[in-house]
N, C-alpha and C positions, 0 to 999 in steps of 0.2 A: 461327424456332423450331428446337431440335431435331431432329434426322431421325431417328423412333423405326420409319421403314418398317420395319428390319430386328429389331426387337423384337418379342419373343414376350409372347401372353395368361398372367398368371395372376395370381392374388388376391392383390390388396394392399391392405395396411391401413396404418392410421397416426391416431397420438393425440396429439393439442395440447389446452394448456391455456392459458389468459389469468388473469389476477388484478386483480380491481379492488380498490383501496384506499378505504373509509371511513373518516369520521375523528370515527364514534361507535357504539356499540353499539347507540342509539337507529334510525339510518340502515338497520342492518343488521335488526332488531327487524320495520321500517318494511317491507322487502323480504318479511321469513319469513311477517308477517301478511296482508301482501297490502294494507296501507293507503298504497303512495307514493300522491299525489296523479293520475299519472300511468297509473297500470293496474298490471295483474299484472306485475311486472320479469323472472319467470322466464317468462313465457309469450311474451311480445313477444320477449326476447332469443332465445329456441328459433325461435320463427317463423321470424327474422331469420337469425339463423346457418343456419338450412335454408337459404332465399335462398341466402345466401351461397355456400353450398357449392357450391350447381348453378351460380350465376353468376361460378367464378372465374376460367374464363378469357375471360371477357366482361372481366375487371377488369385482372389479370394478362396482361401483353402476349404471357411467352413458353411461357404453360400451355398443354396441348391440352385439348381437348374430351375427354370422357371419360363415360361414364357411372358414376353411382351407385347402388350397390347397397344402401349400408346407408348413414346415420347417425343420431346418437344425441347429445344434451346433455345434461349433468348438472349440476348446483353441489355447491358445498360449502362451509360458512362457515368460517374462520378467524380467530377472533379478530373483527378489525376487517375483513378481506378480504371478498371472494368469488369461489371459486375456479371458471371455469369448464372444463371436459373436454368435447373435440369427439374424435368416434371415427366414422371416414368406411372405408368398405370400396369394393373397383371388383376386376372382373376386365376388366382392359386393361394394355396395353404401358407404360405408365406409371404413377408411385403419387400416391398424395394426398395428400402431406406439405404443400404447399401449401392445397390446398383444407379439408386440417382448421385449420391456423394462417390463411387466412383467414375459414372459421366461428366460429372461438374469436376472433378481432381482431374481428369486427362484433359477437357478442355483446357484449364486452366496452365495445367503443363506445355500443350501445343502453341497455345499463345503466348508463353514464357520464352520456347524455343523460335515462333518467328519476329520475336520482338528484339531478341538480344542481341542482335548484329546493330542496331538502330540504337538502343538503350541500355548501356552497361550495369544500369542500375534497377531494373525489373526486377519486380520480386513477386511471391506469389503468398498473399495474405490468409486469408478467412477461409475454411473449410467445411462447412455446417448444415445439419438439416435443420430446415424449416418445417417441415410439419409433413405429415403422416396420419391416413385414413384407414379405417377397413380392419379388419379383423376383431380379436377381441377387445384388446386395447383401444381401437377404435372408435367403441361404441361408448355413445353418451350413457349415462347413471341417469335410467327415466322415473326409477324407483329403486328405494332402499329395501333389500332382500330381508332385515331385521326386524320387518314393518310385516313381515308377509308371515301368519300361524302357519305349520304345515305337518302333515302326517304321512307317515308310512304305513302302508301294508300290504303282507307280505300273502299272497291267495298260496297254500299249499296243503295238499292234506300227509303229507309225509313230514313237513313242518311240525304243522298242527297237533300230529299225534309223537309229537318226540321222536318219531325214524331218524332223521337226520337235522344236521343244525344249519340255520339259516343263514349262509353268505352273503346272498345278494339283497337283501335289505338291510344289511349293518355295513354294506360297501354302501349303499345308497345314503344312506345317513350320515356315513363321512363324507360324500362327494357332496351333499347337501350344506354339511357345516362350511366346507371351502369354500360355499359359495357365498357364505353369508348368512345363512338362517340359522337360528340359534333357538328359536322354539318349536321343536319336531315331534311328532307323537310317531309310536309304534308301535305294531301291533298285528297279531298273525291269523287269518283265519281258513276255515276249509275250502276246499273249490267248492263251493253251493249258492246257488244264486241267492236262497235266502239268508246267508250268511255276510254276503258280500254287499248286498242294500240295505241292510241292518245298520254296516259299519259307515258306510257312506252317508246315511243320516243323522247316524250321531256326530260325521264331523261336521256336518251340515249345521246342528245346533249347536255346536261346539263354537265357529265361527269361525273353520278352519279354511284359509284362502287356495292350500294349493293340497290337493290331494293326491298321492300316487298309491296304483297298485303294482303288484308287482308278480309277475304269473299268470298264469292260465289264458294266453292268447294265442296258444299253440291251435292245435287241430283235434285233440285226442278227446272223447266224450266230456271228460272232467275240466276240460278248457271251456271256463263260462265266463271269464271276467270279461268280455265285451258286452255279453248279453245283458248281464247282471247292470252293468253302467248307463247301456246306452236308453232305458228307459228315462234316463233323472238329468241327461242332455240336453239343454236351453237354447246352446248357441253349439252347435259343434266346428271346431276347426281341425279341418282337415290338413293343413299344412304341413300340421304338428307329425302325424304319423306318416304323413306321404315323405318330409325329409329324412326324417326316422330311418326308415324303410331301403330308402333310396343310399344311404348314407353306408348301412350295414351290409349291402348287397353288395359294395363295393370291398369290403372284405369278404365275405359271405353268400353265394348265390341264394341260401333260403331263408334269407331273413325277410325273402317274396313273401314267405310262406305266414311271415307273423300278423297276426290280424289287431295289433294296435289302436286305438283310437284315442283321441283327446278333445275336450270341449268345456266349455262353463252346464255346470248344473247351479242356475241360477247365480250367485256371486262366487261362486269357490270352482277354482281351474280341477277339472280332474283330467287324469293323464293314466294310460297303462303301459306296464312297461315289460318284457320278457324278462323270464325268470330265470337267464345267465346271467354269472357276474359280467361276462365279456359286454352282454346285452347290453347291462344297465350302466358300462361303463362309457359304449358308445355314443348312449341315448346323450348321456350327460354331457358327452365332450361336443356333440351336435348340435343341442338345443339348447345350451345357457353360454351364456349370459343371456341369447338376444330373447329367451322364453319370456324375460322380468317386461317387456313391455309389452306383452295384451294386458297388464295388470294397469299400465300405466294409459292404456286408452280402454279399457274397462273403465275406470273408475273416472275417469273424463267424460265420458258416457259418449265418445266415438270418438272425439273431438279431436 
């Protein structure tokens, strides 16, 4: 299966449709009246495709489990057809583009089966999603990441003095190229508060829009990069590190413990990050894509 460990909850949705082919109007007549010999066609196929929904990854080898939150069958005739619409909701790591094309595939099958004694010529057409919400792929492009300056730095005084070499800001720098940004600065300085507002103002005139740091949010004396930040804070948003937070805890009980924060100082987003790789990999897989639009109602001026 997929490794969805590092995947985030939210609402997904997703609509299939199947199409059965009759090859009389009488057939179809047969269905709307409620006289197949068989039973109610729409009520068994609804039953059935519920079934289905919940049981697909009992069927499907490489589905997860999942809960459901919503579905819904409808028909609709066409002509000689009939058209069936499966519309399945979930808030998890995963969407249900599968689980509604297997609801709408059994309906379509059950209908096949109480049609056939009446219609030797039933067949079972179109199988297809229609459309899918929610997750990454979900989200609209409300801004171009290429558009957006951006800097690293990396708060360490064991960095700093050549102790040791710096991981987690050149993991940050590639997890920043996949996203899209392509003009990064970098750059490493001590835990000291007057080192640390030094470098934030020169991205400040640089005309750098998203700035990260990266360290010093722990608890230990030399842990200053909140302090350091949160004087040059305009607009602070809180969301940013409560999901952060909330996200890591779920792997990690003390990632309580990290004191994060994120906000505009004036037009440039700054954001702080813990100084594990693990850290900055969760921040990342957490907060982007959907981070790129406070830039896109920033600069709409709320709109």
């Amino acid at each position: 299966m997929v490794d969805i460990t590092y995947k985030t909850f939210s609402l997904r949705k997703a609509i299939a449709m199947a199409r059965v082919e009759t090859s009389s109007l009488e057939t179809v007549q047969a269905v709307l009246d409620g006289t197949v010999p068989k039973g109610n066609v729409f009520e068994f196929a609804r039953a059935a495709t519920l079934l289905a929904i919940k049981k697909t990854s009992d069927i499907i080898p490489d589905c997860h489990p999942l809960p459901v939150e919503y579905a819904a069958v409808s028909y609709n005739t066409d002509g000689l057809a009939i058209e069936i619409t499966v519309e399945v909701h979930t808030i998890y790591k995963t969407g249900v583009e599968v689980e509604a094309m297997h609801g709408a595939s059994v309906a379509a099958l059950v209908i096949y089966d109480m049609l056939k004694p009446i219609d030797k010529k039933v067949e079972i057409g179109t199988i297809k999603l229609c459309s899918k919400t929610g997750g990454k792929s979900g989200n609209p492009t409300v801004v171009s990441p290429e558009e957006i300056k951006s800097a690293v730095v990396v708060c360490s005084d064991s960095v700093s003095r050549g102790d040791k070499q710096d991981t987690s800001g050149r993991l940050l720098l590639r997890l920043l190229e996949e996203q899209g940004l392509s003009e990064i600065g970098y750059s490493v300085v001590t835990d000291d508060i007057d080192a640390i507002q030094s470098t934030l103002r020169e991205a400040q005139a640089a005309g750098v829009r998203l700035l990260i740091f990266i360290g010093g949010t722990g608890l230990s004396n030399r842990d200053v990069t909140p302090e350091a930040v949160l004087p040059f804070i305009t607009k602070e948003i809180p969301g940013i590190a409560e999901t952060a937070r909330q996200y890591g805890q779920q792997m990690i009980k003390t990632a309580m413990l990290s004191r994060v924060i994120a906000g505009f100082a004036n037009d440039m987003l700054v954001m702080t990050f813990p100084g594990s790789p693990n850290a900055v990999r969760e921040f990342m897989q957490v907060l982007f894509p959907h981070l790129w639009h406070v830039f896109h109602v920033k600069d709409a001026g709320g709109h």
